[in-house]
C-alpha positions in Angstrom: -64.1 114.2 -23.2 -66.6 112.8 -25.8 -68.1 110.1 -23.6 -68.1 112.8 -20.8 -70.2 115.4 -22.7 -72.8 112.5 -24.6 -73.2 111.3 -20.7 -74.3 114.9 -19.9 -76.9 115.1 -22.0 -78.8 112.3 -20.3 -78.2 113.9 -16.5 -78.8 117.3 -17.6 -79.8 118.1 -14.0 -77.3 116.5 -11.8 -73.5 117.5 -11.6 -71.6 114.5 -13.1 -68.5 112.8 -11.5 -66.4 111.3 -14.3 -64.3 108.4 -13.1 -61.0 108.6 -15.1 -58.3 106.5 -13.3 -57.5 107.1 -9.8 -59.8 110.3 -9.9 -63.3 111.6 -10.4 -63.5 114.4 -12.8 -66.0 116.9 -13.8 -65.8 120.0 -16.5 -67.0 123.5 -17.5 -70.0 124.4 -15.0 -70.1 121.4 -13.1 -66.2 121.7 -12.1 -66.8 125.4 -11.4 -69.7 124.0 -8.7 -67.8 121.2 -7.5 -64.4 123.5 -6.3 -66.8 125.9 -4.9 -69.0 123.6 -2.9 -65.6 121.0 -2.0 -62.8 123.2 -1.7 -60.7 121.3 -4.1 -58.6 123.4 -7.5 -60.4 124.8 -10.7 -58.0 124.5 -13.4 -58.0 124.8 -16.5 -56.5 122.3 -19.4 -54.1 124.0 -21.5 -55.3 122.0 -24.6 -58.8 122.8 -24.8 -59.2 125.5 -22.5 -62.0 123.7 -20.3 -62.0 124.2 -16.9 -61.5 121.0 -14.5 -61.9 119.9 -11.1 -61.4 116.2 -9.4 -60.9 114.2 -6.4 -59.0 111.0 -5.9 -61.6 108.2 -6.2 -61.4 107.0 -3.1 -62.2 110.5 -1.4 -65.7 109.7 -2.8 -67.3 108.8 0.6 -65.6 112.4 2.0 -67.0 114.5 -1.1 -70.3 113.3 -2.0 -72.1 114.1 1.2 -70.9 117.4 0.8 -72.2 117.8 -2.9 -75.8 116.6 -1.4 -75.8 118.6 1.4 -75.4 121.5 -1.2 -78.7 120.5 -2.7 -76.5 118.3 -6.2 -77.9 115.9 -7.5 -75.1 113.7 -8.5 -74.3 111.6 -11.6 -71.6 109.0 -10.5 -70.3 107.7 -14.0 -67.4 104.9 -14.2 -65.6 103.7 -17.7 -66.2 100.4 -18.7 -63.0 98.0 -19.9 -65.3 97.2 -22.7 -65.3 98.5 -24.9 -62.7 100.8 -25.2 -64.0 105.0 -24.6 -67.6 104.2 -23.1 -68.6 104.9 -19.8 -71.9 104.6 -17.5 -73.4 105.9 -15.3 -73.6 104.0 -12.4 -75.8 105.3 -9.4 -77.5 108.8 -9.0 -77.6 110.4 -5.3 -79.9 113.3 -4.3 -81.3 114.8 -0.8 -83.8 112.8 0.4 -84.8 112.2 3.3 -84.9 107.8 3.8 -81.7 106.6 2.6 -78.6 106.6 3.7 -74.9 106.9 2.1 -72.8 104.4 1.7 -70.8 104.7 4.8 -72.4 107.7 6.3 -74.4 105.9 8.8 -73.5 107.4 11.8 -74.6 110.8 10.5 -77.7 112.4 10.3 -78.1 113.6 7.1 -80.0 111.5 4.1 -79.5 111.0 0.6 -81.7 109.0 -2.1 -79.3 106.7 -4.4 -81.0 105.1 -7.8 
């Protein structure tokens, strides 16, 4: 949860997706956006009390158009093996209007990935 929160700091303007495992993650007011905008269960971890919301990682390609389309700006953050509790982030995707998705080429809609 550390390396989840110090990563936030740095994307204070985009909702961040936390690879952990088999699933991306996301907390507090960035889980509360995600269910809303995807569907998907806001819970809440009985330890901490934080609320959480995540998608198996390879439902990325299904979720992320859908965050964009919302008008997110998206942090897509993955753990490094090396060394042990840091993370990156590895692309952000936003609405724009030249780019395309990774495999949403047959649809119309845009999105700008740095």
């Amino acid at each position: 949860m550390v390396v989840y929160f110090s990563i936030t700091i740095y994307n204070p303007d985009a909702l961040l997706l936390f690879r952990c495992g088999d699933f991306y993650e996301c907390y507090d007011e960035d889980a509360k956006k995600a269910a809303d905008v995807l569907g998907i269960t806001l819970t809440v971890r009985n330890s901490t009390g934080r609320k959480m919301a995540g998608f198996p990682y390879h439902a990325l390609d299904t979720y992320l158009p859908k965050l964009i389309r919302a008008g997110h700006r998206v942090a897509i953050c993955d753990q490094l093996e090396e060394p042990k509790g840091h993370a990156k982030v590895s692309e952000v995707v936003e609405p724009a209007s030249k780019k395309r998705s990774r495999k949403q080429e047959q649809q119309e809609e845009l999105f700008l990935r740095s």
